[in-house]
C-alpha positions as CSV (number, residue, x, y, z in Angstrom):
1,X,1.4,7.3,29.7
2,X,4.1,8.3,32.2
3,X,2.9,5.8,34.5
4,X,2.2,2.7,32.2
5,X,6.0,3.1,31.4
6,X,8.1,4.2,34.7
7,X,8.2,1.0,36.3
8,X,9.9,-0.2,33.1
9,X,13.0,2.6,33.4
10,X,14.6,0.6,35.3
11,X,14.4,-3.2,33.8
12,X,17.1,-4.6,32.1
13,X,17.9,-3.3,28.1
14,X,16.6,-5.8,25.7
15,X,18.7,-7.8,23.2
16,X,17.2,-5.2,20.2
17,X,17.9,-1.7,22.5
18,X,21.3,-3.6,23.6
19,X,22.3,-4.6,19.9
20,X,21.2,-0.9,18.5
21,X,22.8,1.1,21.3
22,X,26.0,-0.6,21.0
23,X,26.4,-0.9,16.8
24,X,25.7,3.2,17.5
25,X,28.7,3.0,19.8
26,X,31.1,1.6,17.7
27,X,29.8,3.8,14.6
28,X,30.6,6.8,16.7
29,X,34.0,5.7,17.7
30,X,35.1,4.7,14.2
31,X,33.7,1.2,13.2
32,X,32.4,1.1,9.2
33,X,28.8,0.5,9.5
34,X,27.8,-3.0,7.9
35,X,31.3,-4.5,7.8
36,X,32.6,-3.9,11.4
37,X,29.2,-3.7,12.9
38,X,26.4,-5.8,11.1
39,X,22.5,-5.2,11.0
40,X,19.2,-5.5,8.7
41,X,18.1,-2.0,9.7
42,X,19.0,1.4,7.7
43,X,21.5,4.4,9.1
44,X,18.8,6.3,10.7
45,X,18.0,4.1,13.3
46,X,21.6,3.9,14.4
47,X,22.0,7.4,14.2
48,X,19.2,8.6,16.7
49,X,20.5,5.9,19.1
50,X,24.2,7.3,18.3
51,X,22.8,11.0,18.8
52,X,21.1,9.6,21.9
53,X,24.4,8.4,23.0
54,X,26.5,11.5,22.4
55,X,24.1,13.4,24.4
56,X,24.4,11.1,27.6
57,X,21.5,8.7,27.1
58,X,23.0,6.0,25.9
59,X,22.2,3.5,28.9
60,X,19.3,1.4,29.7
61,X,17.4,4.1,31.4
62,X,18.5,7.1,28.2
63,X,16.9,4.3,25.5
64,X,13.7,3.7,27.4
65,X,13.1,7.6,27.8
66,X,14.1,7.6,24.1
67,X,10.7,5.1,24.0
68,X,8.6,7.3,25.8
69,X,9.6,10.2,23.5
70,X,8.9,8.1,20.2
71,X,5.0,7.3,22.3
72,X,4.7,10.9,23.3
73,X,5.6,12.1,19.9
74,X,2.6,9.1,18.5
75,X,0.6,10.0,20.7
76,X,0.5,13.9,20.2
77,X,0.8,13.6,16.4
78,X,-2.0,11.1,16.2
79,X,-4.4,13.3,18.3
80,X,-3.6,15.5,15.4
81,X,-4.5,13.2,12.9
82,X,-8.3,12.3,14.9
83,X,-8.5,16.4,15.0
84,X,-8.5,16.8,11.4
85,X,-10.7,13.4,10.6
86,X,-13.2,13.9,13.2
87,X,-13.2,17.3,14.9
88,X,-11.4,18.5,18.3
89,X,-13.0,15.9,20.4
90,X,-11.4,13.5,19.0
91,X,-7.5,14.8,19.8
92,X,-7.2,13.8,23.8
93,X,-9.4,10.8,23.0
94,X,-7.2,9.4,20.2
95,X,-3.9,10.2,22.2
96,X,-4.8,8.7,25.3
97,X,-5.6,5.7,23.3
98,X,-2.1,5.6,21.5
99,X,-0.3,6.0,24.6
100,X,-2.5,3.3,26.2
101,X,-1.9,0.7,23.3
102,X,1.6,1.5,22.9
103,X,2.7,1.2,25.9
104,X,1.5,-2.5,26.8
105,X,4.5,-4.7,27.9
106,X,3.5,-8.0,26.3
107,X,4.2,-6.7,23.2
108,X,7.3,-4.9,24.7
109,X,5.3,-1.5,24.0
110,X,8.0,0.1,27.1
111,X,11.3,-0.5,25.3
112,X,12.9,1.6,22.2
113,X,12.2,-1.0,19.1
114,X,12.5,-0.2,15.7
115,X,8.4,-0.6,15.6
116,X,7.4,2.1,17.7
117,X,10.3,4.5,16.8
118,X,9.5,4.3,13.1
119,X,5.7,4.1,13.4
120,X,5.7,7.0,15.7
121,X,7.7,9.0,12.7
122,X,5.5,7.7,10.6
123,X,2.3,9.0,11.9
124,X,3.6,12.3,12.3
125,X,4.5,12.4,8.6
126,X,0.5,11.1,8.6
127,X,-0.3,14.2,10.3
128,X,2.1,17.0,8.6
129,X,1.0,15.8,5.3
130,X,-3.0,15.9,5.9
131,X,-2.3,19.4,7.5
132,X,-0.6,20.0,3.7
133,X,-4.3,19.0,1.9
134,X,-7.1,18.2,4.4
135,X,-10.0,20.3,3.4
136,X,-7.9,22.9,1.6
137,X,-8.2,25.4,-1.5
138,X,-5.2,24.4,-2.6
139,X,-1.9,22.4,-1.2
140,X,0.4,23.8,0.9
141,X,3.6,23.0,-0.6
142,X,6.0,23.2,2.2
143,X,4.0,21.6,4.7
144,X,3.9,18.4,2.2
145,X,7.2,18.4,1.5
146,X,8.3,19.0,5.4
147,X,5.2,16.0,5.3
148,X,8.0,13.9,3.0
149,X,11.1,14.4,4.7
150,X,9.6,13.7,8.2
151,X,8.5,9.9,6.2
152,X,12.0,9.4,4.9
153,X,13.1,9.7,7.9
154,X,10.4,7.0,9.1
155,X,11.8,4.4,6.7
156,X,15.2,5.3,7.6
157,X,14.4,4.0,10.7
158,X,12.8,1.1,9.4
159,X,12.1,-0.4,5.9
160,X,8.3,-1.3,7.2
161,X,7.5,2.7,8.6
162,X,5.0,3.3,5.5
163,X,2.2,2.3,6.6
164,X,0.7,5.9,7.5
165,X,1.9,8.0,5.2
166,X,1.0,5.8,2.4
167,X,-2.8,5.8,3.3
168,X,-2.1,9.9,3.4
169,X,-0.7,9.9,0.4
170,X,-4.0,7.8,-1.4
171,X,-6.1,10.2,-0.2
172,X,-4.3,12.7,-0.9
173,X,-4.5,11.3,-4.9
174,X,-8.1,10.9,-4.0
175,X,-8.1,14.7,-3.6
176,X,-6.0,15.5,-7.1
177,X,-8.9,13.2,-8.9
178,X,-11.5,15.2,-7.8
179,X,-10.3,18.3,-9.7
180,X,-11.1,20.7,-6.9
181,X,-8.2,22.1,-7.0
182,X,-6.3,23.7,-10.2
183,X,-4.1,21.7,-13.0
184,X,-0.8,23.0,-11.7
185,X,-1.9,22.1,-8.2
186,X,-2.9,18.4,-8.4
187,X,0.4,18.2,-10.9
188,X,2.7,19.3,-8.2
189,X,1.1,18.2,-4.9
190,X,2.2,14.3,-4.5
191,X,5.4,14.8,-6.8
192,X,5.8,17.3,-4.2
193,X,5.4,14.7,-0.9
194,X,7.6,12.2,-2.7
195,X,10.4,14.6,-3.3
196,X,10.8,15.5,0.7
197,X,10.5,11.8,1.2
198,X,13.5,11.3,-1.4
199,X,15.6,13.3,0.5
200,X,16.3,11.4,3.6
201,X,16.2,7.9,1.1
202,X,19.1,9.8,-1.3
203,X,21.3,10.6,1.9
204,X,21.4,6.8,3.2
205,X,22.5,5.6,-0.5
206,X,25.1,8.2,-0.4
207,X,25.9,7.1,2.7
208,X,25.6,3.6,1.3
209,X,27.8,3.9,-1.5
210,X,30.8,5.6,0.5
211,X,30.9,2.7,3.0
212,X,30.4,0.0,0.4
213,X,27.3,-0.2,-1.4
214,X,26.9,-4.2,-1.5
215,X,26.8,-4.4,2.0
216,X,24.5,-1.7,2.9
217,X,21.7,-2.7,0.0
218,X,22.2,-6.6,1.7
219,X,21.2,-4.9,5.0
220,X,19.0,-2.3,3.7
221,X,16.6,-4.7,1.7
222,X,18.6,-8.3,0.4
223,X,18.7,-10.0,3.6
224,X,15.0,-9.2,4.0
225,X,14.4,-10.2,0.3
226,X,16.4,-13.4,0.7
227,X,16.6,-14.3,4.5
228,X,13.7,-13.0,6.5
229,X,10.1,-12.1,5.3
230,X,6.7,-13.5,5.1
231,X,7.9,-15.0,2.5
232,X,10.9,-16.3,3.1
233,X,11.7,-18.4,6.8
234,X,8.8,-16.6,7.8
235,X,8.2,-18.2,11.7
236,X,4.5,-18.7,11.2
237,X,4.7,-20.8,14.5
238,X,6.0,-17.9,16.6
239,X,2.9,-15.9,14.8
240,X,0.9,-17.7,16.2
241,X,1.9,-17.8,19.8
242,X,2.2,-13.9,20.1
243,X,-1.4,-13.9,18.6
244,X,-2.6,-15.7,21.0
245,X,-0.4,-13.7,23.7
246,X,-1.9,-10.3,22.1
247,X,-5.3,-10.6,20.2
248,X,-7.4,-10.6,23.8
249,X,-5.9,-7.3,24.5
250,X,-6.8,-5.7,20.9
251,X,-10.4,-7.6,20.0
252,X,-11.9,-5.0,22.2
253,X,-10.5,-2.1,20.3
254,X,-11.1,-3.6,17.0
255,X,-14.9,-4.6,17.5
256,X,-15.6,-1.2,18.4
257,X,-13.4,0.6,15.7
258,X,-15.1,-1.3,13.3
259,X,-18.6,-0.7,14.6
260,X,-17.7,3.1,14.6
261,X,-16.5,2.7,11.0
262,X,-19.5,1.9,9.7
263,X,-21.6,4.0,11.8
264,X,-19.1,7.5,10.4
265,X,-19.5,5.7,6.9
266,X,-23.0,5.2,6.9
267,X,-23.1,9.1,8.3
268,X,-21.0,9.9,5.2
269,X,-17.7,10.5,7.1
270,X,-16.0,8.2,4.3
271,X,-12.9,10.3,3.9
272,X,-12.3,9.8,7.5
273,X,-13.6,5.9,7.1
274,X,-11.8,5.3,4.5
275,X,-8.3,6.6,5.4
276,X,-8.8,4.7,9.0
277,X,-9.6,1.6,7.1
278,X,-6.6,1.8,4.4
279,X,-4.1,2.7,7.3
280,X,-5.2,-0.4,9.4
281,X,-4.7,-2.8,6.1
282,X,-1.7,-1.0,5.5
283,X,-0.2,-1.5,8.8
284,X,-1.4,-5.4,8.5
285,X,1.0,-5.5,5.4
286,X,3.7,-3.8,7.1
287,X,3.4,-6.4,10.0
288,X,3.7,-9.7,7.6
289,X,6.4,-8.4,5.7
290,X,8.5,-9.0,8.5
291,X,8.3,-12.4,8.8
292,X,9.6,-13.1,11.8
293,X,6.3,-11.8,14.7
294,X,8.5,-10.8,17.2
295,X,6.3,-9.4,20.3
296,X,7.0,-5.7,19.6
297,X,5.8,-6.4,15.7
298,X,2.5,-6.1,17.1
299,X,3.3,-1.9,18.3
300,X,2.4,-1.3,14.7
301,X,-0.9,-1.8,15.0
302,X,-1.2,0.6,18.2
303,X,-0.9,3.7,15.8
304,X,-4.2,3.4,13.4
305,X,-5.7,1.4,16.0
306,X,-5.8,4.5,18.5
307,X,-6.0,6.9,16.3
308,X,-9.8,5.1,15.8
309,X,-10.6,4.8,18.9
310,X,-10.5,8.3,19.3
311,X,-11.3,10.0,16.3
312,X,-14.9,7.2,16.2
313,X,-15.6,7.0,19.5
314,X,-15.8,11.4,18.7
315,X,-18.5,10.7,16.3
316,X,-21.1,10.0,19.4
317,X,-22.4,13.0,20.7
318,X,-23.5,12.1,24.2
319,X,-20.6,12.5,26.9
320,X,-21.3,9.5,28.5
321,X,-21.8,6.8,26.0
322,X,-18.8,8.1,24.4
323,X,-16.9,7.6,27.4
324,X,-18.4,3.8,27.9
325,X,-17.1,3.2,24.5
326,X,-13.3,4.5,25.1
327,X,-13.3,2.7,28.7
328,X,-14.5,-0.3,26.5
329,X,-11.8,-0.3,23.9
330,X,-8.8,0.7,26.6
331,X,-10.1,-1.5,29.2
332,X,-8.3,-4.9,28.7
333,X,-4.8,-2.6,27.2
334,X,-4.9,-1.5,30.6
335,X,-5.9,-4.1,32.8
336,X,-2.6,-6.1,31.3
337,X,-0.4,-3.3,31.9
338,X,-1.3,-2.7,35.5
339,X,-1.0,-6.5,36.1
340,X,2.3,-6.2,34.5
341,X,3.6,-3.5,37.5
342,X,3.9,-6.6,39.5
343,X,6.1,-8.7,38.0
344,X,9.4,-8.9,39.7
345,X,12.5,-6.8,37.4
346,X,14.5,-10.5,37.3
347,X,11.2,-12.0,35.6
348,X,10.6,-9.4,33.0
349,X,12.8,-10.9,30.2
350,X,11.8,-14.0,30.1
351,X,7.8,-12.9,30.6
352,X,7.7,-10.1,28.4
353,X,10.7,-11.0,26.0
354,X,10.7,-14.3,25.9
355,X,14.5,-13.7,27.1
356,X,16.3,-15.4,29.5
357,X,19.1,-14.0,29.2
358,X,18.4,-10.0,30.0
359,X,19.7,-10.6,33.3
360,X,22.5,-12.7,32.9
361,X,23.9,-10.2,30.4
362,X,23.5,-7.2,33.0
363,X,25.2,-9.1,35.6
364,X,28.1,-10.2,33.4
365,X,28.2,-6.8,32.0
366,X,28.8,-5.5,36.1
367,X,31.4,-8.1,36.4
368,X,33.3,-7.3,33.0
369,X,33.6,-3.3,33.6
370,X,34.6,-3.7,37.7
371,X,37.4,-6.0,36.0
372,X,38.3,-5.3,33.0
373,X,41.7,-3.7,31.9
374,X,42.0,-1.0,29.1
375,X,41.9,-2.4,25.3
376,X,40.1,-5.9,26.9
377,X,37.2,-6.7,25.3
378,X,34.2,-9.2,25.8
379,X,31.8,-11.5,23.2
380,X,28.7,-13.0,23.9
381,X,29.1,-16.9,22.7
382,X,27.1,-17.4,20.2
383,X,24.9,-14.4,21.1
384,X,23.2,-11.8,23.5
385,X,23.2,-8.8,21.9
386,X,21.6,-6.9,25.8
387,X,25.3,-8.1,26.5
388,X,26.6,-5.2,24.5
389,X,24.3,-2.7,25.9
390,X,25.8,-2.9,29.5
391,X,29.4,-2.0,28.4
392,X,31.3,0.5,27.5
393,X,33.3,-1.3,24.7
394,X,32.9,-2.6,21.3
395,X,31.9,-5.6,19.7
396,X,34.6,-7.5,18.7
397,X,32.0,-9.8,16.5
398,X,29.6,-7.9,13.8
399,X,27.0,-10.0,13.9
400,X,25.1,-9.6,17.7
401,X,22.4,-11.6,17.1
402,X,22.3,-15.6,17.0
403,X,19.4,-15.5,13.4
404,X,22.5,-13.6,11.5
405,X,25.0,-16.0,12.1
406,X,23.6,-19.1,10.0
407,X,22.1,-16.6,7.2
408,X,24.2,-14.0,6.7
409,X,26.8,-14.7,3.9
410,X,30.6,-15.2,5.4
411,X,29.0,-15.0,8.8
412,X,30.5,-18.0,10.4
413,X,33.7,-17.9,8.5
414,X,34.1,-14.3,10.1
415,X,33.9,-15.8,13.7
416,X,36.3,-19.0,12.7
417,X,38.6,-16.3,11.7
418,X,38.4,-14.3,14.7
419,X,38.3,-17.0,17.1
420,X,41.9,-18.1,15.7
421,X,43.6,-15.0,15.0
422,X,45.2,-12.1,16.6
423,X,42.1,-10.0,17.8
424,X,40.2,-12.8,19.2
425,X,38.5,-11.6,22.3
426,X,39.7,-11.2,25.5
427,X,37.0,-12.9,27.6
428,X,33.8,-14.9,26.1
429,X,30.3,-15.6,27.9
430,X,29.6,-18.9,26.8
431,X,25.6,-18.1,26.1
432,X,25.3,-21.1,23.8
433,X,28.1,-24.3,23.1
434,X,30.6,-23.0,20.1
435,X,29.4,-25.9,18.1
436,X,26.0,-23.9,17.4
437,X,27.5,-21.1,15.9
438,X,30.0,-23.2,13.9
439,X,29.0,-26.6,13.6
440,X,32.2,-27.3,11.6
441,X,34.3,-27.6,15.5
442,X,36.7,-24.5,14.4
443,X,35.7,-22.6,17.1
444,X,35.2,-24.8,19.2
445,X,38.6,-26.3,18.6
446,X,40.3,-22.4,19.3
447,X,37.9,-22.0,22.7
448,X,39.9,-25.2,23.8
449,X,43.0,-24.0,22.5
450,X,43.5,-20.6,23.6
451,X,41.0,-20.4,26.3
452,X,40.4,-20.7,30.1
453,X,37.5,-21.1,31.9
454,X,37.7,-18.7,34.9
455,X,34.1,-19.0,36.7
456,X,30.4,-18.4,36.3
457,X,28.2,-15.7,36.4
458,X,24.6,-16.0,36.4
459,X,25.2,-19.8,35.3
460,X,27.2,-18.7,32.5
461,X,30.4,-20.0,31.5
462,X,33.2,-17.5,32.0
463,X,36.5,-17.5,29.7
464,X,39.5,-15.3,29.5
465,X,42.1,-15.9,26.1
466,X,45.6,-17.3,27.6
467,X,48.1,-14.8,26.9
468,X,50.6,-16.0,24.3
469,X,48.1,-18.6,22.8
């Protein structure tokens, strides 16, 4: 796993580990989260990436080891899951395949995404909570609740992290209607997961409510609800291009999962069958709620899917063919990663991102801090939220990335309003024309007004505000 990802240290941040680290900034320094900073993903994300900051990670290098973390923490928890399912056999063969499948770069499995951060939570609330029930007596009360908390803070991270611990939690019910265990116990037992999973949920609507409850249910769940899902401006088309893009490297893994599944059902492993096979629809849901089928979506399906392959590839009982099968289902994961090492650091964006920009923003980012002065700022015209990850100042915009600025409510007024007023940036990277972001001309009218063009960088326009205008 250390090797699939080191190479990928030192690329350049991503628009998503850019736009995260830098909302986390401005939180930290003061900024009211969901008013001066602006995104569709709950407190707890930005708060690891804050803490990650305040403890000196907060760079392009700090958020990929905060990746490798979030796999190494999948991967271990996992192996703990394929323990309990399918005997001690299964642990190294099940981690090895999570940190093989999420770590493949065409579906950005090397940088810190929401995906793999919150599924990696999530499976470890997977594991906690089946250490709580699995083959017990009776529950074990704090484990399930610890088993809660840890899940909480899974969809803290992001709304769609429930994929895991949901499955746990129907076999867990499963359990409680098979009256093996007492009254009082099968009473208490889930009540008792959902109240640990309540706690973490309570603390973001305080949160919430303190900073302005409107705003933070619109990010937590309405812009979701009205802008971006599977049902709503769903981008079926991009769907379908990262399918194609990431299907060959899974079909492998899936055949033989599913062949396993049927061979531990049919030798009346259906506890274990059954959980695998809930999880794996569950994460399917998790994935189209979305809407949107961004590369790293697909991360999600790295979790159940390797927990699988190890804990039913454990279920033969010869060394070698058990080996064959692993090799068989890691095979093509790996193959695409090792034929990823060569791709040259300037070509990474655009080849595993589909972002052209990466680059550019670095570069810029170089140039603005060699030259800036103190209480100058810098915005990303109409968007490149990387931009923000490469310097060590504020947004002066909420709204990083170029999706929010048509669908958020007030959105474009916000920049017409800042474009013409008092704290209008200092310089602006001309990304994309002003008439994109406001068709209307406003801005486009104060660019010309109050603006200078003062070079290019990377082939991007360059513009410093005229002092006075």
């Amino acid at each position: 796993m250390v090797l699939l990802r080191l190479r990928y240290l030192f690329t350049p941040i991503t628009a998503d580990e850019g736009g995260y680290l830098a909302i986390a900034r401005a939180w930290g320094r003061g900024s009211v989260l969901y008013r001066d900073v602006w995104v569709d993903r709950p407190q707890g994300l930005l708060l690891l990436f804050r803490i990650w900051n305040d403890v000196g990670l907060g760079s392009p290098v700090g958020v990929r080891l905060l990746a490798f973390v979030a796999c190494l923490l999948g991967a271990v928890t996992g192996g703990s899951v394929a323990r309990r399912l399918a005997g001690p056999g299964a642990a190294w063969m099940a981690a090895l395949a999570i940190g093989v499948l999420a770590s493949v770069p065409q579906y950005e499995g090397f940088i810190a995404n929401a995906e793999l951060l919150s599924s990696a939570l999530g499976i470890a609330a997977l594991a906690v909570l089946l250490a709580g029930f699995w083959n017990r007596d009776r529950p074990w009360y704090r484990i399930l609740a610890f088993a809660g908390v840890i899940e909480g803070c899974a969809l803290s991270v992001k709304q769609s992290g429930f994929d895991a611990f949901l499955a746990g939690l129907v076999m867990l019910l499963v359990v409680v209607l098979g009256r093996r265990w007492t009254t009082r116990d099968r009473l208490l037992a889930i009540p008792t997961a959902l109240g640990g999973m309540a706690l973490p949920i309570v603390a973001l609507m305080i949160h919430g409510a303190v900073t302005g409850w409107q705003r933070w249910w619109y990010a937590f769940a309405g812009y979701r609800l009205d802008q971006r899902s599977a049902l709503r401006n769903a981008e079926w088309d991009r769907y379908h291009q990262t399918a194609a893009l990431m299907m060959p490297k899974l079909w492998p893994a899936i055949v033989l999962c599913v062949v396993a599944m049927l061979w531990g059902a049919r030798r009346r492993q259906l506890g274990a069958a059954g959980l695998l096979v809930l999880w794996s629809a569950l994460a399917i849901l998790a994935f189209l709620l979305g809407g949107q089928f961004f590369r790293h979506y697909w991360v999600i399906f790295a979790f159940p899917l390797g927990t699988a392959c190890g804990a039913l590839a454990s279920l033969v009982r010869q060394r070698a063919p058990r080996l064959v099968m692993l090799a068989g289902m890691l095979l093509v994961p790996l193959w695409s990663t090792a034929n990823s090492l060569t791709i040259p650091r300037d070509r990474v964006g655009p080849l595993l991102s589909d972002d052209v920009r990466l680059v550019k923003s670095e570069k810029i980012g170089q140039w603005f801090e060699e030259n800036r002065q103190p209480g100058e700022n810098i915005y990303a015209m109409c968007a490149s939220a990387a931009l923000y990850g490469n310097v060590d100042t504020d947004p002066p915009y909420p709204y990083l990335w170029f999706a929010l600025i048509p669908q958020v409510p007030g959105a474009r007024g916000n920049l017409v309003s800042l474009m013409a007023g008092n704290d209008a940036p200092t310089f602006v990277a001309m990304f994309q024309t002003a008439s994109l972001c406001d068709p209307s001309g406003s801005v486009e009218q104060s660019m010309a007004n109050r603006y200078e063009r003062i070079g290019t960088i990377e082939g991007i326009a360059m513009y410093r505000r005229v002092s006075g205008r």
